[in-house]
ZASEDREN-411318 format. One record per residue: x, y, z of N, C-alpha, C in turn. Coordinates in pm, whole numbers, padded with zeros to 5 digits, always signed. Example, Ala and Ser with C-alpha at 12.3 -4.5 7.8 and 13.67 -1.06 7.14 Angstrom:
BEGIN
+01319-00569+00780+01230-00450+00780+01320-00330+00780 +01285-00225+00708+01367-00106+00714+01290+00003+00787 
***
This chain:
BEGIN
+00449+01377-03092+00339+01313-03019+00295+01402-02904 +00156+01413-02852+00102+01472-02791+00131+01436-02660 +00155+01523-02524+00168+01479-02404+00002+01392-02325 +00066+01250-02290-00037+01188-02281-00174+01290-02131 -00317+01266-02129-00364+01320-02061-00385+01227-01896 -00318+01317-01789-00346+01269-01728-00557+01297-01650 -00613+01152-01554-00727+01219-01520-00764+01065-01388 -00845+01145-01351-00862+01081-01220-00984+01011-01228 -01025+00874-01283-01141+00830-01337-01236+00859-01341 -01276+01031-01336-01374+01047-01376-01295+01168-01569 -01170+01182-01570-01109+01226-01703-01078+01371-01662 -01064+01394-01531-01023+01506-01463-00872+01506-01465 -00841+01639-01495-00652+01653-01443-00661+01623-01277 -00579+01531-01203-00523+01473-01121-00513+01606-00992 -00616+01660-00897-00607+01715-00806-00468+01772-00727 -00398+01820-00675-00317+01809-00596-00261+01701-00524 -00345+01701-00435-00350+01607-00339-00504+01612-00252 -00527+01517-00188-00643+01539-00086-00610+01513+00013 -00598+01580+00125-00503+01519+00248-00579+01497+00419 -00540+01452+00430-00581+01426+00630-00495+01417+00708 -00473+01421+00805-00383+01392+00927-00489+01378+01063 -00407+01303+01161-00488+01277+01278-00408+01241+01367 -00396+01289+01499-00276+01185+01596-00383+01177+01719 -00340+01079+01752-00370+01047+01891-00315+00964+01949 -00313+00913+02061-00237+00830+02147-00223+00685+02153 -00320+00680+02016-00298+00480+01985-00269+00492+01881 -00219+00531+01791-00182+00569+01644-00144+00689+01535 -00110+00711+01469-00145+00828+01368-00175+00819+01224 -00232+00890+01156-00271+00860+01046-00268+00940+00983 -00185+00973+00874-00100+01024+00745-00127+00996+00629 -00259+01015+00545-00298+00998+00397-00353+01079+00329 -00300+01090+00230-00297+01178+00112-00321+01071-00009 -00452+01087-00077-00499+01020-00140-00472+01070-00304 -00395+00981-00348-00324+01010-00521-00361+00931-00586 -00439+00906-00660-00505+00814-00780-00534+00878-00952 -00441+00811-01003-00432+00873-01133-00462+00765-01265 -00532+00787-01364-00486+00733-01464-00409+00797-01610 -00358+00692-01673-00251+00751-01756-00276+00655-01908 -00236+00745-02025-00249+00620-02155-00127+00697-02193 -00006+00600-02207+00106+00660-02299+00177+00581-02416 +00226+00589-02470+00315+00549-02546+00435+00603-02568 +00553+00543-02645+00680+00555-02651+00756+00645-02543 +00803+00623-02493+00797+00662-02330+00970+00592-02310 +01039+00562-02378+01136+00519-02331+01157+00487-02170 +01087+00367-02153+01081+00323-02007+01092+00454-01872 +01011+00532-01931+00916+00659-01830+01036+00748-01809 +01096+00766-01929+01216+00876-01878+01178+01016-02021 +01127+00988-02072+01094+01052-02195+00967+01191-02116 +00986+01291-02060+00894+01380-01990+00780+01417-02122 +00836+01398-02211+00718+01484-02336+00602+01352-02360 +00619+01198-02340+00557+01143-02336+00509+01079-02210 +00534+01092-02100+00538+00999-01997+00423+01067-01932 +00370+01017-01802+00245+01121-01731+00285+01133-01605 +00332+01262-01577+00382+01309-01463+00233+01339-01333 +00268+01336-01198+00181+01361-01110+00267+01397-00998 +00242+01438-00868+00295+01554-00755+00227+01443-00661 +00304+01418-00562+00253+01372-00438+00317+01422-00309 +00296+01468-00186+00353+01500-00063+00385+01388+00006 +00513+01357-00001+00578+01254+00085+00600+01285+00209 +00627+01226+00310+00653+01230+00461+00781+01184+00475 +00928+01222+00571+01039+01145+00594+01002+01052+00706 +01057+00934+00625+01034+00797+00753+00887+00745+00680 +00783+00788+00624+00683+00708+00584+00716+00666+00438 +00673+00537+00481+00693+00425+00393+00556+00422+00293 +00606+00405+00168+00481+00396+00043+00485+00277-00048 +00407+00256-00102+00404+00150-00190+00292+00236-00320 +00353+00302-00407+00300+00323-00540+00308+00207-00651 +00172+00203-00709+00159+00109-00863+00058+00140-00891 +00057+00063-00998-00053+00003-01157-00140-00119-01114 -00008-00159-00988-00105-00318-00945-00072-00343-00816 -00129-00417-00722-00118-00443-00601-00141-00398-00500 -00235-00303-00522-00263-00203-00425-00427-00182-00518 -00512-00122-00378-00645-00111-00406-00654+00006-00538 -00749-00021-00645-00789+00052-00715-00684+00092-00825 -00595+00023-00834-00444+00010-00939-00558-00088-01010 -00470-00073-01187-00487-00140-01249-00375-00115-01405 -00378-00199-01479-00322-00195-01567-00318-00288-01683 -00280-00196-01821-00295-00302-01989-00151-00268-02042 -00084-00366-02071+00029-00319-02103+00100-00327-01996 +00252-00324-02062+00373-00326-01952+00408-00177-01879 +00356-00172-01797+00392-00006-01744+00499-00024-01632 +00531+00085-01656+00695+00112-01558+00668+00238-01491 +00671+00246-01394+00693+00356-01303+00797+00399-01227 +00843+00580-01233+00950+00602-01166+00906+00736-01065 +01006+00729-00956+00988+00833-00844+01120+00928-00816 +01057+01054-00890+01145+01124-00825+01146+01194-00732 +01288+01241-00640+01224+01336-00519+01249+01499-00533 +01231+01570-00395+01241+01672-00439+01337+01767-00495 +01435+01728-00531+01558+01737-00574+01571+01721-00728 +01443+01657-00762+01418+01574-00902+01554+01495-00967 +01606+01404-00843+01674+01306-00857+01540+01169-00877 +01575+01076-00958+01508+00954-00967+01557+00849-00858 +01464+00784-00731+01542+00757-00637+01494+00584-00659 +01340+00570-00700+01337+00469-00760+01199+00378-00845 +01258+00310-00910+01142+00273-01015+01146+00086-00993 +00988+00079-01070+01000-00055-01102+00927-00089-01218 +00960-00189-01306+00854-00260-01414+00796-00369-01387 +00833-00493-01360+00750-00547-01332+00690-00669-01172 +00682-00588-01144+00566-00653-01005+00534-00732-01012 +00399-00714-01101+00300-00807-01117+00247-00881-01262 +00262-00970-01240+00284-01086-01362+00343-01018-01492 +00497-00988-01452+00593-00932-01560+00509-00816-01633 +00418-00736-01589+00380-00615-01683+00313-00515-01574 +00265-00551-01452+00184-00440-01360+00337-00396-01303 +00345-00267-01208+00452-00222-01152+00404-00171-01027 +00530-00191-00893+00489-00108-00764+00617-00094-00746 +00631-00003-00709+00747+00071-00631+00745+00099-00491 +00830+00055-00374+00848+00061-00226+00925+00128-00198 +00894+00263-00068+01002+00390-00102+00933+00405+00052 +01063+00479+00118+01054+00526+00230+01137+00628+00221 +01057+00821+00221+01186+00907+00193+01236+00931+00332 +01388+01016+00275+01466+01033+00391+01428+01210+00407 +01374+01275+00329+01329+01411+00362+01212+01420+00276 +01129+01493+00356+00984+01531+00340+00980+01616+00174 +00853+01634+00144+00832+01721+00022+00737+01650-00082 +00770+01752-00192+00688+01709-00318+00748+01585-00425 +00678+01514-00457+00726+01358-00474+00682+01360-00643 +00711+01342-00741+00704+01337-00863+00678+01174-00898 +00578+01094-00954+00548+01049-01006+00577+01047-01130 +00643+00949-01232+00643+00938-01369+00574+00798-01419 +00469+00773-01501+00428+00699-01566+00437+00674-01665 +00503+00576-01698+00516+00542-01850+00477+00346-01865 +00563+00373-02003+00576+00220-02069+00666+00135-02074 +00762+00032-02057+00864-00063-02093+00881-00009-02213 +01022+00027-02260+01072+00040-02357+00980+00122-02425 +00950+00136-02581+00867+00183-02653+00738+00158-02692 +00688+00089-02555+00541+00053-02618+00472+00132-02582 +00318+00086-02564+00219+00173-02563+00194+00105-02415 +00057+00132-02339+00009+00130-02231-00062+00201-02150 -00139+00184-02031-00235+00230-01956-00236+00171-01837 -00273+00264-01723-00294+00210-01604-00362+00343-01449 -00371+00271-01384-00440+00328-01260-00335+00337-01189 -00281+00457-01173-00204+00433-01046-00219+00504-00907 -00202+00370-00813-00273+00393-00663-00130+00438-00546 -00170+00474-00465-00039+00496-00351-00116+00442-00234 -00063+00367-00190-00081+00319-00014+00053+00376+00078 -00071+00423+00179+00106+00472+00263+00055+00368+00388 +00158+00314+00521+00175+00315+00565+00164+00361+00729 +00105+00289+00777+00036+00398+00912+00179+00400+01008 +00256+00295+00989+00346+00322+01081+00464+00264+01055 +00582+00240+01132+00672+00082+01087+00637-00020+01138 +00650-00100+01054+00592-00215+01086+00632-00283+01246 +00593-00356+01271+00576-00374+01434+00614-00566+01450 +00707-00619+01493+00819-00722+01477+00708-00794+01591 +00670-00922+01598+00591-00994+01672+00655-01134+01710 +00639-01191+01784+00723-01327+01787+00574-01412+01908 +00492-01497+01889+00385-01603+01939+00394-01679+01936 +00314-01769+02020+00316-01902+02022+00148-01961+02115 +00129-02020+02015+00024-02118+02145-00095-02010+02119 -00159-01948+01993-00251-01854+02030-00414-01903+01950 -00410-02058+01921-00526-02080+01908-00629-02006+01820 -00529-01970+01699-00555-01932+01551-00618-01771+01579 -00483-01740+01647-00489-01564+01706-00618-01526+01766 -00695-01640+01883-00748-01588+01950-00735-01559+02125 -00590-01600+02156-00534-01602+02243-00392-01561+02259 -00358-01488+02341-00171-01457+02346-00111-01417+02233 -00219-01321+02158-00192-01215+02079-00125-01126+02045 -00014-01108+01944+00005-00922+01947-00071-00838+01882 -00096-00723+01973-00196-00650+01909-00162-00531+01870 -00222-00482+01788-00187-00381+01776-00295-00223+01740 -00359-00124+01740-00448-00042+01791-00450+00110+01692 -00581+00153+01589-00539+00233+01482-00651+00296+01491 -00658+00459+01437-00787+00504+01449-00738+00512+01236 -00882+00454+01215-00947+00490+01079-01064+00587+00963 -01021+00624+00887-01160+00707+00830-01251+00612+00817 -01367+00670+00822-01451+00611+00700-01411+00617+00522 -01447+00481+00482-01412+00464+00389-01273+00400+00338 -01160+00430+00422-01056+00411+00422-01019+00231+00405 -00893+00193+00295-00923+00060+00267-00792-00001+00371 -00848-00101+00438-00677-00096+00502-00635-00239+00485 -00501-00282+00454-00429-00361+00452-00322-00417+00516 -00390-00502+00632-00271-00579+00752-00225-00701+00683 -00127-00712+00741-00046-00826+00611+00093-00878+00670 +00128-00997+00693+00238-01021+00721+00306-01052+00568 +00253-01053+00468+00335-01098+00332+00430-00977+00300 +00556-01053+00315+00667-00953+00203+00642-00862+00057 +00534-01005+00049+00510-01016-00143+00433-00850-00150 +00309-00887-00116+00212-00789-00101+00210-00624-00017 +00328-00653+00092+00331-00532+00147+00499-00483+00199 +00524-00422+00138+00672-00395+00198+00691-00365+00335 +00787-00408+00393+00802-00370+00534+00737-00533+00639 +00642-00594+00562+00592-00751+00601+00697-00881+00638 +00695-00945+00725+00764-01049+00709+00640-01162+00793 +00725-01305+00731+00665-01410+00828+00754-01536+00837 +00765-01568+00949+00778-01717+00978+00718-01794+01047 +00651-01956+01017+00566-02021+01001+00448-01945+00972 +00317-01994+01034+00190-01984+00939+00126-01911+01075 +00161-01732+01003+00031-01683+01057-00031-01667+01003 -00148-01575+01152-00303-01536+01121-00294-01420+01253 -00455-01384+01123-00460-01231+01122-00642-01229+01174 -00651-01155+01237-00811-01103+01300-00794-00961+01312 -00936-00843+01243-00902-00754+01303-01020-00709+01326 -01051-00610+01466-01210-00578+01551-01198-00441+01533 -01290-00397+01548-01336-00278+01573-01363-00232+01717 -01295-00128+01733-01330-00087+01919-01442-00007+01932 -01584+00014+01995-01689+00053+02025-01658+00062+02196 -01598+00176+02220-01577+00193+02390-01523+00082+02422 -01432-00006+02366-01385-00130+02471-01450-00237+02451 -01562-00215+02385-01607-00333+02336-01566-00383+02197 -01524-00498+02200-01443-00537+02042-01531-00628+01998 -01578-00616+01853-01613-00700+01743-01548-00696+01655 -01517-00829+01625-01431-00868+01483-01502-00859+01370 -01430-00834+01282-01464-00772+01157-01439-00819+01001 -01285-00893+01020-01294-00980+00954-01168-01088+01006 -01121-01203+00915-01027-01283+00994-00916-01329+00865 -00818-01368+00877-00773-01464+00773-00659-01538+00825 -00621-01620+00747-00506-01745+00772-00377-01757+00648 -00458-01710+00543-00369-01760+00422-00404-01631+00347 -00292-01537+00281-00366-01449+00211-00370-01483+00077 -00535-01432+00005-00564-01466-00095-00464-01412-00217 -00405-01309-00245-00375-01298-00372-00187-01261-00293 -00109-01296-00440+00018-01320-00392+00101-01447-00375 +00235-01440-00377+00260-01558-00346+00297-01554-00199 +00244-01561-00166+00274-01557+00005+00278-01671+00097 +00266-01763+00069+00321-01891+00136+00192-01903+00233 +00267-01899+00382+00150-01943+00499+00134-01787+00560 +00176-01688+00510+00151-01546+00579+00036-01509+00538 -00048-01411+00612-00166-01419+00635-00182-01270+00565 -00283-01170+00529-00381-01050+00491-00509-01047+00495 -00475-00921+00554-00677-00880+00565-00658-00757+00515 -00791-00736+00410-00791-00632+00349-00915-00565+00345 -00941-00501+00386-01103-00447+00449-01133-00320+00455 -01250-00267+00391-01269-00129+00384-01420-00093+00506 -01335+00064+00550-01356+00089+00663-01492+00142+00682 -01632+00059+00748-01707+00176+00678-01822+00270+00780 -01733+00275+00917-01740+00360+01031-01582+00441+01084 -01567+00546+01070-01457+00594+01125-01428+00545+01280 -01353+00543+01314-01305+00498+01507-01193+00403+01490 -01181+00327+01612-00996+00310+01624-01035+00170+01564 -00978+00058+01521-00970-00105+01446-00805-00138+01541 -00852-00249+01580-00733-00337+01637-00726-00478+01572 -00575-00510+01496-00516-00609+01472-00461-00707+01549 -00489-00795+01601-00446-00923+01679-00356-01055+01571 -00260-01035+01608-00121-01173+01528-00116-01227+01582 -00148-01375+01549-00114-01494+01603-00127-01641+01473 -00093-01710+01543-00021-01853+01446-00170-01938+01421 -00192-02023+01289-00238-02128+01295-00233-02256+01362 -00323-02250+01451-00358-02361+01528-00283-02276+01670 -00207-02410+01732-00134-02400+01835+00018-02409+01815 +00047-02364+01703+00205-02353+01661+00278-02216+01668 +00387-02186+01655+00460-02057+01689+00508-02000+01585 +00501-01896+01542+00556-01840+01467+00624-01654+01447 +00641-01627+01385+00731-01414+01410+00706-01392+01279 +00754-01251+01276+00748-01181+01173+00735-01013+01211 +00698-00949+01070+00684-00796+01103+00526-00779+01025 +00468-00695+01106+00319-00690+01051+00279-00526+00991 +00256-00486+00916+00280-00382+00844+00136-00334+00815 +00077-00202+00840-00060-00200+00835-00054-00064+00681 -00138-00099+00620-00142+00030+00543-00296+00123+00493 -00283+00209+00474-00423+00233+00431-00423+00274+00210 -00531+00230+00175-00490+00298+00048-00630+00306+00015 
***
C-alpha cells in the first residue's frame, strides 16, 4: 500500500511550520501554526510508519498543547482516528483515540525539552479514515482564580491581559473537558474586551460553554480580528462564588 498523502487543505505537502513569537510585559505569545490533513488506512493504530501520516512540529519546554482531529478549531474527522506524539528522541510520549464521541482524537502534552515534535496519524486498529489535524498551544499556565460576589463577572474580577494576532482564534475556558490545564468549581463566567489605550470593550461573554460536557464552566471562543492586547475577566454566575484554573489558548 501506498504511503498515505499528506496536504494542508489546499492538497499541499504540510509546510514546516509557520511561526511567530512576541513578548512583552503583559503576556507572550508562542504559535506555530500546524494544520494537516491525512486519508489512511491499515495503520495498525498509527504505529505502522509505511501507512500512517507523519508531520514535524516545534515544541516549546513547559508549553502546553492540545493536538487533534477534533476539539480544537479547524480539526475534523470520518472514521476512528488515533493519534500519536513522538518526541525528539523519537520516543512515543503520548497518544489518544478517542476524545470525541468514541472516534475524533486529542492529545494533551506539555514537553519537558524543546525540539522537533513528530506527529503520527493514523486509524484504530485496521481501518480506514481521515481527518484535519489542528494544534492549539497555550499562551501560558493556566492561572488558578478563586471569586465571589462578581455580578456575572462584571465586578471583583480576575483578570487576566494578552497581546493577539490578527486572525488568531482564541480559546478561554474554564472546562477540563475542552481545554487541558482548565478547571471549575461552581458556575463560572467568562467576558473578554479588547484594550484600545485603556479603553476596554467587550467583545464577547459567556456563562455555560456551548460544546462539551462541561457542566456550569464557562468558554469563549473568538477569533481575533484586530491584532493588540484582549483581557479576560473570571467571575461567577450571579452573586455566587466559585475557583478554578482558566487556561487561554490560541489555535
Amino acid at each position: 500500500m501506498t504511503r498515505p498523502i499528506l496536504f494542508l487543505l489546499s492538497g499541499l505537502l504540510l509546510p514546516a511550520c509557520v511561526g511567530m513569537e512576541e513578548s512583552n510585559e503583559l503576556g507572550i505569545t508562542q504559535q506555530e501554526l500546524a494544520i494537516f490533513g491525512y486519508q489512511a488506512s491499515n495503520t495498525n493504530s498509527a504505529t505502522d510508519p509505511n501507512t500512517s501520516a507523519d508531520s514535524y512540529v516545534t515544541l516549546n519546554a513547559g508549553e502546553g498543547v492540545m493536538i487533534g482531529t477534533c476539539g480544537i478549531t479547524g480539526s475534523a474527522f470520518s472514521g476512528d482516528t488515533l493519534l500519536r506524539l513522538y518526541n525528539p528522541s523519537a520516543i512515543d510520549v503520548t497518544s489518544n483515540d478517542d476524545s470525541c464521541n468514541g472516534y475524533g482524537s486529542k492529545m494533551s502534552y506539555t514537553p519537558s525539552v524543546s525540539g522537533s515534535y513528530m506527529v503520527r496519524a493514523g486509524c484504530y486498529s485496521s481501518g480506514t479514515c481521515s481527518g484535519t489535524v489542528a494544534i492549539s498551544r497555550r499562551k501560558a499556565a493556566p492561572s488558578a482564580f478563586s471569586v465571589s460576589n462578581t455580578n456575572n463577572a462584571q465586578v471583583n474580577t480576575f483578570n487576566q491581559q494578552y497581546s493577539f494576532a490578527a486572525g488568531d482564534v482564541i480559546r478561554a475556558s474554564t472546562c477540563s473537558v475542552n481545554a487541558a490545564g482548565a478547571t471549575a468549581s461552581g458556575d463560572t463566567y467568562l467576558r473578554l474586551y479588547r484594550n484600545d489605550g485603556g479603553v476596554f470593550t467587550q467583545v464577547m461573554t459567556n456563562d455555560t460553554a456551548a460544546t462539551g460536557s462541561c457542566g456550569t464552566a464557562a468558554e469563549i471562543i473568538y477569533q481575533v480580528p484586530t491584532a493588540g492586547y484582549y483581557q479576560t475577566r473570571v467571575g461567577c454566575s450571579a452573586n455566587t462564588a466559585c475557583s478554578g484554573n482558566l487556561a487561554v489558548y490560541v489555535e
